[in-house]
VEXDREN-2710 file (C-alpha; in Angstrom, 1 decimal):
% VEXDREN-2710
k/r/px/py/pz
1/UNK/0.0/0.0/0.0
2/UNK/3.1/2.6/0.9
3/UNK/4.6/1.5/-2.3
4/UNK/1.2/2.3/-4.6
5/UNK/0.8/5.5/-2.6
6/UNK/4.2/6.6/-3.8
7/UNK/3.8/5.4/-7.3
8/UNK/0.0/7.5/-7.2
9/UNK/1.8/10.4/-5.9
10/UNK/4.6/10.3/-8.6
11/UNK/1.9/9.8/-11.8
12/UNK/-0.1/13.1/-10.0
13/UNK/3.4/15.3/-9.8
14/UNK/4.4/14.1/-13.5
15/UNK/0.4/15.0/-14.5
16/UNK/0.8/18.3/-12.8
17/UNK/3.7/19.1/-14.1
18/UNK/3.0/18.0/-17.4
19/UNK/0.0/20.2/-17.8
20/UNK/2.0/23.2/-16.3
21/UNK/5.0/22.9/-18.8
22/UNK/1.9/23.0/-21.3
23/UNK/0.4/25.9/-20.5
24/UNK/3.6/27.7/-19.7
25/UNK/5.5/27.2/-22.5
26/UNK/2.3/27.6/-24.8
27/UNK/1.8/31.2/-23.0
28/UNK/5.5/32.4/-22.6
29/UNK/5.9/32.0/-26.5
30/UNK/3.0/34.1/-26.8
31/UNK/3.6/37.0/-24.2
32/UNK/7.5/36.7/-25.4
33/UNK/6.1/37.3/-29.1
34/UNK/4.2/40.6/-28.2
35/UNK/6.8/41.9/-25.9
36/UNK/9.4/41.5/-28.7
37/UNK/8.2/44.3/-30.8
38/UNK/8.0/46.5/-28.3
39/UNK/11.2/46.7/-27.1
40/UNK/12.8/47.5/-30.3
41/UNK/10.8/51.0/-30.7
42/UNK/13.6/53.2/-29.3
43/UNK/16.5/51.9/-31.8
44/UNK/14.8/51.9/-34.5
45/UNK/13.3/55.5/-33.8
46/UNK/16.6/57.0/-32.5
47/UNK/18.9/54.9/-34.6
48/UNK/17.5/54.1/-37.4
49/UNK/18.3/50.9/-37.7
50/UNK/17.2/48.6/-41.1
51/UNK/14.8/45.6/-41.8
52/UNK/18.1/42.9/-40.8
53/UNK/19.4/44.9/-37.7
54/UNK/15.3/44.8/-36.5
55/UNK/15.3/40.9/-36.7
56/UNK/18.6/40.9/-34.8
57/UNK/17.7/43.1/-32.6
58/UNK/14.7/41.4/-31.7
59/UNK/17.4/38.2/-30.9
60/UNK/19.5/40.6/-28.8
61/UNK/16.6/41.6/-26.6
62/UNK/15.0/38.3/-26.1
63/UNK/16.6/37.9/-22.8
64/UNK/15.1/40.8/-21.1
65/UNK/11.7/39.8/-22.6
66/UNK/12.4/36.4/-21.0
67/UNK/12.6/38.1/-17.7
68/UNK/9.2/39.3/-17.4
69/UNK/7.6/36.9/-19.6
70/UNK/8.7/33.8/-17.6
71/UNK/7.2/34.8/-14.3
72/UNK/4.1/36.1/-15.5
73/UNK/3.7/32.8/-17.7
74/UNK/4.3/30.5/-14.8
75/UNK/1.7/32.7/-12.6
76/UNK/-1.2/32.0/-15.5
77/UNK/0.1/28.4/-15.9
78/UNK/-0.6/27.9/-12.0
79/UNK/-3.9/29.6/-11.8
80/UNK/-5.0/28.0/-14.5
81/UNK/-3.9/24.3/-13.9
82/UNK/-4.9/24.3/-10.3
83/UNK/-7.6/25.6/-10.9
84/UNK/-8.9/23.4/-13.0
85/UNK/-7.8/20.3/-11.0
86/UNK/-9.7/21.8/-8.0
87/UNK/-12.7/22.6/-10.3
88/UNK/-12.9/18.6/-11.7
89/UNK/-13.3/17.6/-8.2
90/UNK/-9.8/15.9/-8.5
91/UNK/-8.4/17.8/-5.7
92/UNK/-10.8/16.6/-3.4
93/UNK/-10.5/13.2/-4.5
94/UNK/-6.7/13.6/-4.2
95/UNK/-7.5/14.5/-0.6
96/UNK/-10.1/12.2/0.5
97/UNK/-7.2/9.4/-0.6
98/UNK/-5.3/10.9/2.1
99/UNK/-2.8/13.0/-0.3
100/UNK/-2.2/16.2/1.4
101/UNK/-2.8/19.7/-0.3
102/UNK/1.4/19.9/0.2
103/UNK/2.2/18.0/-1.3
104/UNK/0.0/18.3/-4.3
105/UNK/1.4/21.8/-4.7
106/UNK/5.5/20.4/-5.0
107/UNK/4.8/20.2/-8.7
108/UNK/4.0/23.9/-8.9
109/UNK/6.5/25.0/-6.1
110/UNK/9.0/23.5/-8.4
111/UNK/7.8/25.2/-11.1
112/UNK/8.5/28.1/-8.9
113/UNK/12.1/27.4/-8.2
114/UNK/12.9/26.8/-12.0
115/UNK/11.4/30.3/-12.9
116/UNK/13.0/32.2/-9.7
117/UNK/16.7/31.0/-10.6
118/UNK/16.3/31.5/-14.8
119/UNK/15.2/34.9/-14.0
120/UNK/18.3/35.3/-11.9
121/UNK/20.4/33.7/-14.3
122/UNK/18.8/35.9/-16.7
123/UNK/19.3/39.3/-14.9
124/UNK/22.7/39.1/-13.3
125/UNK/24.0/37.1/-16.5
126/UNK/22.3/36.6/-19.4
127/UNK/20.6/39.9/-20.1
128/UNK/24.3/41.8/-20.0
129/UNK/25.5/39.5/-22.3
130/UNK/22.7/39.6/-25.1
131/UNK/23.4/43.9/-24.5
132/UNK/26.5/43.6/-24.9
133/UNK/26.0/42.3/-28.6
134/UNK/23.3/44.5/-29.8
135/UNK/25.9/47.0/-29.0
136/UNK/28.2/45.2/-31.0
137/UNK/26.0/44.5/-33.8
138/UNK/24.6/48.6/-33.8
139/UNK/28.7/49.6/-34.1
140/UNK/29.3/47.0/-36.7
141/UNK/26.3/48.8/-38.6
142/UNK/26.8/52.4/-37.7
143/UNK/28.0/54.1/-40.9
144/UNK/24.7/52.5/-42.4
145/UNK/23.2/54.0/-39.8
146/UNK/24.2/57.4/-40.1
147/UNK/23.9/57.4/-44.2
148/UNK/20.4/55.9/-43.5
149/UNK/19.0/58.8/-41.5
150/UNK/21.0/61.4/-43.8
151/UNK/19.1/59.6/-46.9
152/UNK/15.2/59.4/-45.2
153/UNK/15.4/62.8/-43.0
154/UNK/18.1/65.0/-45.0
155/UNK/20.3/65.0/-41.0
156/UNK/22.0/63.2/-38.3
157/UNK/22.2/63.9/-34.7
158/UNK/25.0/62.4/-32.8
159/UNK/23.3/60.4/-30.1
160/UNK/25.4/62.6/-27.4
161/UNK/23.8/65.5/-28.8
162/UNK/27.3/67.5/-29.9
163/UNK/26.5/67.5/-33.3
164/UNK/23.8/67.4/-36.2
165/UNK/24.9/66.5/-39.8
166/UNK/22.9/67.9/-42.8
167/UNK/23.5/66.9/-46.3
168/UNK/22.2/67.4/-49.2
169/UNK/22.8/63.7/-50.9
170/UNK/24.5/60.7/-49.1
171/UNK/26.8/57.9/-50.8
172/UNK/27.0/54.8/-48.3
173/UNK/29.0/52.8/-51.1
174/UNK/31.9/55.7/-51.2
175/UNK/31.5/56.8/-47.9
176/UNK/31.1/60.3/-49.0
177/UNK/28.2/63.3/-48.1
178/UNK/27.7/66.5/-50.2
179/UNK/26.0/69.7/-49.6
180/UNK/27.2/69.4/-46.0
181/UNK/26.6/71.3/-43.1
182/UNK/27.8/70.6/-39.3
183/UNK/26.3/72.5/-36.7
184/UNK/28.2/71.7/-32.9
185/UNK/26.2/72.4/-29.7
186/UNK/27.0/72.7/-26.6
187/UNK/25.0/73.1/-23.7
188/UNK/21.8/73.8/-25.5
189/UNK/23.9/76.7/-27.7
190/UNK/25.6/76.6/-31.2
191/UNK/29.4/76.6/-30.8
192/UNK/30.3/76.5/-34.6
193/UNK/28.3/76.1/-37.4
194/UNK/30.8/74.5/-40.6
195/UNK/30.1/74.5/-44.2
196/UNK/31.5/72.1/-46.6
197/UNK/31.3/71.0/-50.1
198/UNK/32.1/67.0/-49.6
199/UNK/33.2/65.1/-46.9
200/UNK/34.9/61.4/-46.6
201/UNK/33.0/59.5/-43.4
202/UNK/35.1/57.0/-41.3
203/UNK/35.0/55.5/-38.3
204/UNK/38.0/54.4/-35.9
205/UNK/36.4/51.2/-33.4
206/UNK/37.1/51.3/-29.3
207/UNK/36.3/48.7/-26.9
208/UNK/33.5/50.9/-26.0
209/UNK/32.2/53.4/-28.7
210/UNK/32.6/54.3/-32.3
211/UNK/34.3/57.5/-33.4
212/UNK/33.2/59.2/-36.3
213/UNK/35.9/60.9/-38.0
214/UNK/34.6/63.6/-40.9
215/UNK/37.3/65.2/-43.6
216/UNK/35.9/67.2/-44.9
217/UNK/37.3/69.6/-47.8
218/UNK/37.1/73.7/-49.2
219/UNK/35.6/73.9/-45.7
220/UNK/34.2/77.3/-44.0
221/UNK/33.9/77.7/-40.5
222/UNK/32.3/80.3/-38.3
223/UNK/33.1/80.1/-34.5
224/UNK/32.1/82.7/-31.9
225/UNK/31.8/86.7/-32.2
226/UNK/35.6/87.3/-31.5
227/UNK/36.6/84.4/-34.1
228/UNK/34.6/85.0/-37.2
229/UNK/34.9/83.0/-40.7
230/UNK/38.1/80.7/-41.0
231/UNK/38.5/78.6/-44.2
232/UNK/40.2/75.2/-44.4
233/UNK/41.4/73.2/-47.6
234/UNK/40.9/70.1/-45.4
235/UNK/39.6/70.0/-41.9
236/UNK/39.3/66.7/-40.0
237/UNK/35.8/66.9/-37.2
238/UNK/36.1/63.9/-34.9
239/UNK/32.7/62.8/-32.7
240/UNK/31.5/59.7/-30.7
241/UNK/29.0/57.4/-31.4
242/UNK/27.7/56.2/-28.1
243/UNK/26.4/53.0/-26.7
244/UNK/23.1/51.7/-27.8
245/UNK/21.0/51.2/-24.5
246/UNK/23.7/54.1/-23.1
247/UNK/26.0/52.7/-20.5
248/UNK/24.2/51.9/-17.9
249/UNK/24.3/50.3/-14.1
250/UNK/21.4/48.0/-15.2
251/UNK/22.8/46.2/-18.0
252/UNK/26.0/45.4/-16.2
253/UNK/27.2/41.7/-15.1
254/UNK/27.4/41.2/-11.5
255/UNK/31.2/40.3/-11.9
256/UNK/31.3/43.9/-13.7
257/UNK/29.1/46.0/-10.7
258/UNK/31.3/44.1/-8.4
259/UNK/35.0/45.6/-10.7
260/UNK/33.6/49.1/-10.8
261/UNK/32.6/49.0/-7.1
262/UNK/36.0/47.9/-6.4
263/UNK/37.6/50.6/-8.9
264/UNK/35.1/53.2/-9.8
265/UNK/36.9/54.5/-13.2
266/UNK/36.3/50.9/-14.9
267/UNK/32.7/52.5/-15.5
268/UNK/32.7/54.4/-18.8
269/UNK/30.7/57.4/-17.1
270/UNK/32.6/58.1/-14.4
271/UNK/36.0/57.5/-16.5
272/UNK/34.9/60.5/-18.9
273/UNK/34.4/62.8/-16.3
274/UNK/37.9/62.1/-14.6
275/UNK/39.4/62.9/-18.0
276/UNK/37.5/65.8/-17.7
277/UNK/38.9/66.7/-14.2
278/UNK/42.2/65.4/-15.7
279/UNK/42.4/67.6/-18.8
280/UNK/40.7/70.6/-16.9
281/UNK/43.6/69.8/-14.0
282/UNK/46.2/69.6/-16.7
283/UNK/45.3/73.5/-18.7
284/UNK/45.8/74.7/-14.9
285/UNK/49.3/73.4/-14.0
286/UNK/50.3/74.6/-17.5
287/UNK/48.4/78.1/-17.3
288/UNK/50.1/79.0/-13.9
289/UNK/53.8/77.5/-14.7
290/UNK/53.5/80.0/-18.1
291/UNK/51.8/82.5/-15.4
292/UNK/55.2/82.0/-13.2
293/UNK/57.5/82.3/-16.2
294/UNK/56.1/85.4/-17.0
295/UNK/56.1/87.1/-13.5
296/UNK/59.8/86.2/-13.4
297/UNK/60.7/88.1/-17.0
298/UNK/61.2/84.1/-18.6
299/UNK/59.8/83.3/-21.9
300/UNK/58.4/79.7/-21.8
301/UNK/59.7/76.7/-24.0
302/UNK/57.7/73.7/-25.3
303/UNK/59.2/71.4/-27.7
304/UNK/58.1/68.9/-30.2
305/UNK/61.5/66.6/-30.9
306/UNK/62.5/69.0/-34.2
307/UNK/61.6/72.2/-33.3
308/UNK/61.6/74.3/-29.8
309/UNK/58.9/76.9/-29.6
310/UNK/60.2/80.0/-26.8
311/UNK/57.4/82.5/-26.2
312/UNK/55.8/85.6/-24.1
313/UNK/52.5/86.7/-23.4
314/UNK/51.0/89.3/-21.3
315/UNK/48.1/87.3/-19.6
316/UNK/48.1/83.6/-19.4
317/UNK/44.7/81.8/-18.1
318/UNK/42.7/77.8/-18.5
319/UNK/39.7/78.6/-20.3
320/UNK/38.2/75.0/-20.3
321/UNK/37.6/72.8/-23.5
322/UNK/41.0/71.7/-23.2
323/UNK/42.5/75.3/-24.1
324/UNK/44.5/77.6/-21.8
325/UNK/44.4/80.9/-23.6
326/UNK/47.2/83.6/-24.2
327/UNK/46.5/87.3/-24.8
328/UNK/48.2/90.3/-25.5
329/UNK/51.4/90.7/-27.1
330/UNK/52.4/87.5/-27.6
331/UNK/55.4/86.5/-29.4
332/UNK/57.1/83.2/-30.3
333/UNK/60.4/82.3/-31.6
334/UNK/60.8/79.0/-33.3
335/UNK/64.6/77.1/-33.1
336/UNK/65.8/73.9/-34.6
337/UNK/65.9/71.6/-32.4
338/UNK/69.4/70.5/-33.4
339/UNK/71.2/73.8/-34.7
340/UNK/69.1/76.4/-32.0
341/UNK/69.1/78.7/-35.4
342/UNK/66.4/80.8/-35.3
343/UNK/63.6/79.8/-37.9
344/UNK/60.8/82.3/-37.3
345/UNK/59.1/84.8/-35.0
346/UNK/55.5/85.2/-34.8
347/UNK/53.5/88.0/-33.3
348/UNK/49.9/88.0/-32.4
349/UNK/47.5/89.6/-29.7
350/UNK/45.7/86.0/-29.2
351/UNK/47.2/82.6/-28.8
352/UNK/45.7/79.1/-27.8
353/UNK/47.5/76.2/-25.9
354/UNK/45.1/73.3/-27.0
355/UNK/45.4/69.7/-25.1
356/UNK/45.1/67.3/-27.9
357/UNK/44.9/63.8/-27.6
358/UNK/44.6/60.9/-24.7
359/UNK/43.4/63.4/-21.9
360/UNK/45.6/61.0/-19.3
361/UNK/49.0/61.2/-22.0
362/UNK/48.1/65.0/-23.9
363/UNK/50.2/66.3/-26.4
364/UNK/49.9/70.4/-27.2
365/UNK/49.0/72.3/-30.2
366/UNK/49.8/76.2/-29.8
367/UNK/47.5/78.4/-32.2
368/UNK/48.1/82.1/-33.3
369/UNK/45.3/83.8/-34.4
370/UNK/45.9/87.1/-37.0
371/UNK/49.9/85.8/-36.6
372/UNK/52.1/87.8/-38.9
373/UNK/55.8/86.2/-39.8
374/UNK/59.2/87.6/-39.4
375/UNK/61.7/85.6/-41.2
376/UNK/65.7/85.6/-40.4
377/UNK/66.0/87.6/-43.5
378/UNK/63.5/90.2/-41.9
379/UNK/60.9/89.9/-44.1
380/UNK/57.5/90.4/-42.7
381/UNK/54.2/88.0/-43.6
382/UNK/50.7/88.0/-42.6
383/UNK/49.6/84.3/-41.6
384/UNK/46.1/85.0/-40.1
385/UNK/46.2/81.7/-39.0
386/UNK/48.9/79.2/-37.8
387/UNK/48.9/75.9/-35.8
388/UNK/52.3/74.0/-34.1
389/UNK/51.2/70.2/-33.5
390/UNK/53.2/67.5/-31.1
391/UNK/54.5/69.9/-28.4
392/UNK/55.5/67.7/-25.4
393/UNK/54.1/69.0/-21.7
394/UNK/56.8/70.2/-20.1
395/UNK/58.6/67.4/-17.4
396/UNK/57.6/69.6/-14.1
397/UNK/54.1/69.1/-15.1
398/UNK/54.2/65.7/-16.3
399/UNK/55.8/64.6/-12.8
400/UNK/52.9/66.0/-11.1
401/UNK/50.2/64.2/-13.3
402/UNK/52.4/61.2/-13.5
403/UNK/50.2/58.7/-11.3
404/UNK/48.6/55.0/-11.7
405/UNK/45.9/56.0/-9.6
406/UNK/43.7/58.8/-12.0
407/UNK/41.5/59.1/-8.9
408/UNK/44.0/60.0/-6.5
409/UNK/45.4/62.7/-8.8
410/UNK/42.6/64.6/-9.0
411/UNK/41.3/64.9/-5.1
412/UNK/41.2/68.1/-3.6
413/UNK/44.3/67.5/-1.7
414/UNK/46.2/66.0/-4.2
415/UNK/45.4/68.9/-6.6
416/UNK/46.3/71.6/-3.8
417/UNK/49.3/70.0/-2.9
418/UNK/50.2/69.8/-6.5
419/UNK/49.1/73.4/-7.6
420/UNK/50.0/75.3/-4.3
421/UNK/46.7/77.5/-4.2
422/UNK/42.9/76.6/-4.8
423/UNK/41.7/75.6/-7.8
424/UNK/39.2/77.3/-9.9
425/UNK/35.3/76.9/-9.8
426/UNK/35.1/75.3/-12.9
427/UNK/37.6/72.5/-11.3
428/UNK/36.2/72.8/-8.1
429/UNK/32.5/71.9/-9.7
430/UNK/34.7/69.0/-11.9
431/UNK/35.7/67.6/-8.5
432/UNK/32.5/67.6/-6.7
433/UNK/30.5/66.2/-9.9
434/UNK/32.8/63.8/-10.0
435/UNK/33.1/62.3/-6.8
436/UNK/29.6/62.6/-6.6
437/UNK/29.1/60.6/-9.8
438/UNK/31.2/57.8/-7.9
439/UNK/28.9/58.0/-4.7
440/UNK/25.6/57.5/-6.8
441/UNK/26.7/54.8/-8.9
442/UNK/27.8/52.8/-6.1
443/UNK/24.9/53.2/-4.6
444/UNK/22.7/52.6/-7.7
445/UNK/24.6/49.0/-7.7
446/UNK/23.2/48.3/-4.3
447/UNK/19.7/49.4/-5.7
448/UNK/20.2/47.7/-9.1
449/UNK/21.7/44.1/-7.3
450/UNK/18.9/44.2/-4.1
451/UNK/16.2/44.6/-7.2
452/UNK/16.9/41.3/-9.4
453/UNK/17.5/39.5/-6.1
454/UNK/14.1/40.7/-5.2
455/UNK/12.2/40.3/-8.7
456/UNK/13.9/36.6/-9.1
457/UNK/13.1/35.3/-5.2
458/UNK/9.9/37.0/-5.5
459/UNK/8.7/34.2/-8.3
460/UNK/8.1/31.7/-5.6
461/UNK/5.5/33.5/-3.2
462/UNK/3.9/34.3/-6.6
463/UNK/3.5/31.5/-8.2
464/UNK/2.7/30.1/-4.8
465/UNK/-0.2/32.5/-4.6
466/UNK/-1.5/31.5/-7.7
467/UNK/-2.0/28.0/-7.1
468/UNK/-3.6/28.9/-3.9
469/UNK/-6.2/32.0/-5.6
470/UNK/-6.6/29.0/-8.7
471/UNK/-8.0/26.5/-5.9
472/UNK/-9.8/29.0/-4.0
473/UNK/-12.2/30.7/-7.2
474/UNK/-12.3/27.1/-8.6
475/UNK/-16.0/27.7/-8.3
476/UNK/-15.7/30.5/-10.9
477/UNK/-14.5/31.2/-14.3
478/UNK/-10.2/30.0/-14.3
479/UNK/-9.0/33.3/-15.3
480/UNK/-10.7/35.0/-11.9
481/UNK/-7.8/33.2/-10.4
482/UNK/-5.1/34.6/-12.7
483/UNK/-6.6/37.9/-12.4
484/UNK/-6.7/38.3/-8.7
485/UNK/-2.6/36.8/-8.6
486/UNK/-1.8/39.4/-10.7
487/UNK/-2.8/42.4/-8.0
488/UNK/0.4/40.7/-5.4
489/UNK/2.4/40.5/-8.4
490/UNK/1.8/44.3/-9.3
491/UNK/2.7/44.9/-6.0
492/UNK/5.7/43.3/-6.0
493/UNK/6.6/45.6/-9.5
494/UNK/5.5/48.2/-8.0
495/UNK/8.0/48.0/-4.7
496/UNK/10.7/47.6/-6.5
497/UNK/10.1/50.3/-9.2
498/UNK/9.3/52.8/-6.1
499/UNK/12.6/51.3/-4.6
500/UNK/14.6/51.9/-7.7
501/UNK/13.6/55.6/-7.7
502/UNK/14.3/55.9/-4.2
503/UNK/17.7/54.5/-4.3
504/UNK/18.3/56.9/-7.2
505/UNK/16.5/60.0/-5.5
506/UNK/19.6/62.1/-4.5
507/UNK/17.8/63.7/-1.5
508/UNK/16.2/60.0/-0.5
509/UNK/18.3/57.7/1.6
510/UNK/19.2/54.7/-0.3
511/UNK/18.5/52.0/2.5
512/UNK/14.6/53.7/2.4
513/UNK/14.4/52.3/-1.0
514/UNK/16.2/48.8/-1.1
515/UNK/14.4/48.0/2.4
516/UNK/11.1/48.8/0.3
517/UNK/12.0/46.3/-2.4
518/UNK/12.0/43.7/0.0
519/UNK/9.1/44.7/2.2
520/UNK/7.5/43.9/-1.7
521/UNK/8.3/40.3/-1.0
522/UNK/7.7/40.0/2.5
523/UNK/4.0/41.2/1.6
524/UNK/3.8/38.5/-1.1
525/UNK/5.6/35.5/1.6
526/UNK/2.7/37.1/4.3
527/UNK/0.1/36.7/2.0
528/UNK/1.2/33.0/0.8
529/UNK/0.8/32.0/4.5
530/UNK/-2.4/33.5/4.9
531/UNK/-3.9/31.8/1.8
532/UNK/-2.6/28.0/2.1
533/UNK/-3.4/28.3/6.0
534/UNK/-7.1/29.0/5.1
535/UNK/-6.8/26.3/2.3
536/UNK/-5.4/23.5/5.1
537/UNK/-8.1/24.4/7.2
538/UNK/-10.7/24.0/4.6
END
């Protein structure tokens, strides 16, 4: 008799199960189906993207589909199943055989447990992963990309905003646009607006991003009030083409959230604003050692391997953007590096220092604006414009930004000592955005790892409720059942979304929000015991 009661329990589990693997299977297809479409709407509005990149695409995001779909799709499958068994009367026939409702429910309850750890799997795992490649696939694709919006809307905005591309007629085959203008923004204004007759598109590939690189040729550009028109035979406009889904906390790997906790500049955000800091850091040492030179009556050399360039200038400041600006009568001898002979002397009333380059290992490009040339011979030429490219920072700087910790360089007290007065605001506001930017990305981990363990444990009180709310309305129609489950799942959702917003609430205290996540699942555990003790009583 033990033995056939063991052999009747197992045919009931393997029925159970059976019918619940139908059901779910049958509905997570279907939700996973609908779902799909809709969560390629943003990159195909923002980027774009063609007929073949959609079906990709589509591939690429199934994971994150997956993640909602599955729990959802086990709920109904429980609801529905129980439900029905209760309804037939097999339940109670089940019962009055002297199986227990506990056991009855282990097929579903495992159910439960194969849902709760895919969606982990998924979420801390999986769902990086599949990111990861769309953003792989979108940069393999990008030049098609850009050419594709140029040829349906006649322009092309950068994703990061800094620039919009008009043309008149695109060539994806020769890589070419005509008819070209490039207008740069920059904090909601226009910076330079650049006219061209052609231009060559390419684009260089990082680990991270794409760079667009633009040559454009017989190019006019117009800059601010005090710079006017400038025209250029060839002039080379480099821009980034940012991440897909942007690089965010929420698509990271755990192994990844754990890295940039442990070293903060791993993460691609916070690593452009120490360059920021870096470069900004960098204009300063350089604007107050040519400051110093000048106080002391000592023109100031920078070299470039061939040629040393020896100059003066009356005032001498960092005015961001990588530029530290010289003004009044500035002059500058150039020498061979070799001979010292004297090659050329220039003479302008404005003069820019620009930090080209790797912001962590710059080189300098010095520019004369409305320069005019004294050769050795004495003869006399107006330039308008000249550039000197490759010019090495000079060793006393380069010892004080020489560091393998980036982070540690640019702290207050590391920048102080370095400097040997305060900063300015504009590095000052670098510092604290910075550091700040470091603070609320460690705590958005937190947030972001508390809310997947949430949403994945959460599975099993919820599937657990739906068996129960499936016996309970077997008396009415089977999708009562599913409907009422639904309301603890929403609440659950609902937690954790309030919890997110929380933890990312600069003026909320983190803990408010991740202990809010889980009060979601405590509800759903609360209400589970309430539910299966009114059923054992029954």
């Amino acid at each position: 008799m033990h033995d056939g009661m063991k052999v009747m329990i197992f045919t009931l589990h393997r029925y159970i199960f059976r019918e619940l693997m139908k059901i779910f299977l049958l509905s997570a297809v279907a939700l996973t189906v609908m779902m799909s479409l809709g969560s390629i709407l943003r990159p195909v509005q923002e980027f774009g993207v063609g007929p073949g990149q959609v079906i990709d695409l589509i591939g690429y995001f199934l994971p994150i589909t997956l993640t909602f779909v599955l729990p959802m799709a086990a709920l109904f499958a429980a609801a529905l199943v129980y439900g029905r068994f209760a309804g037939d009367n097999e339940l109670d026939a089940c019962r009055a055989s002297g199986i227990s409702l506990v056991v009855l429910v282990y097929p579903g309850f495992a159910l439960a447990i194969i849902v709760a750890i895919a969606n982990l799997i998924f979420s801390f795992y999986v769902v990086p992963a599949f990111i990861q490649r769309a953003e792989k696939a979108v940069k393999a694709d990008a030049k098609q990309i850009i050419f594709r919006n140029i040829q349906r809307k006649g322009y092309y905005k950068v994703p990061d905003g800094r620039y919009i591309i008009y043309a008149d007629n695109a060539d994806l085959q020769n890589s070419t646009i005509s008819g070209v203008v490039i207008v740069e923004i920059k904090n909601e204004k226009i910076q330079k607006i650049i006219t061209t007759e052609n231009a060559k598109v390419e684009f260089d590939s990082h680990r991270k991003f794409n760079e667009v690189q633009i040559l454009a040729h017989n190019t006019y550009q117009m800059g601010s009030a005090d710079e006017g028109w400038f025209f250029f035979e060839w002039l080379p406009i480099t821009a980034e083409f940012p991440p897909l889904m942007g690089d965010s906390i929420k698509f990271k790997k755990i192994d990844k959230m754990k890295e940039i906790m442990a070293n903060p500049i791993s993460f691609s955000p916070i690593e452009k604003l120490a360059r920021e800091t870096y470069v900004q850091f960098t204009a300063e040492l350089l604007a107050n050692d040519i400051t110093s030179s000048q106080n002391n009556n000592k023109s100031y050399r920078l070299y470039n391997g061939q040629r040393t360039l020896e100059f003066t200038a009356v005032q001498c400041s960092a005015e961001g953007e990588k530029k530290v600006g010289l003004s009044g009568d500035v002059e500058a001898i150039e020498y061979d590096s070799d001979s010292h002979e004297a090659l050329r002397t220039i003479r302008c009333k404005k003069a820019m220092l620009l930090i080209d380059g790797d912001e962590f290992s710059p080189t300098l490009t010095m520019e004369f604006r409305g320069a005019a040339i004294w050769q050795p011979d004495g003869s006399e030429n107006l330039a308008g414009r000249i550039m000197i490219r490759g010019l090495i920072l000079p060793k006393a700087i380069m010892d004080k930004l020489k560091t393998t910790d980036i982070l540690k360089t640019v702290k207050p007290n590391a920048i102080f000592a370095a400097m040997g007065q305060e900063p300015s605001s504009k590095l000052k506001a670098l510092q604290q955005k910075l550091w700040y930017k470091i603070h609320r990305t460690q705590v958005e981990i937190g947030g972001e790892i508390n809310s997947r363990l949430v949403f994945g444990i959460g599975c099993l009180p919820m599937v657990l409720i739906g068996i129960g709310l499936g016996i309970i309305k077997k008396g009415g129609h089977l999708l009562t059942a599913f409907g009422a489950s639904c309301l603890p799942a929403a609440v659950l959702v609902v937690c954790i979304m309030m919890g997110r917003n929380i933890v990312k609430n600069p003026q909320s205290h983190a803990g408010s929000g991740i202990l809010l996540m889980w009060a979601g699942v405590m509800f759903l555990m609360l209400l589970t015991l309430i539910i299966y003790r009114k059923l054992l009583k029954s």
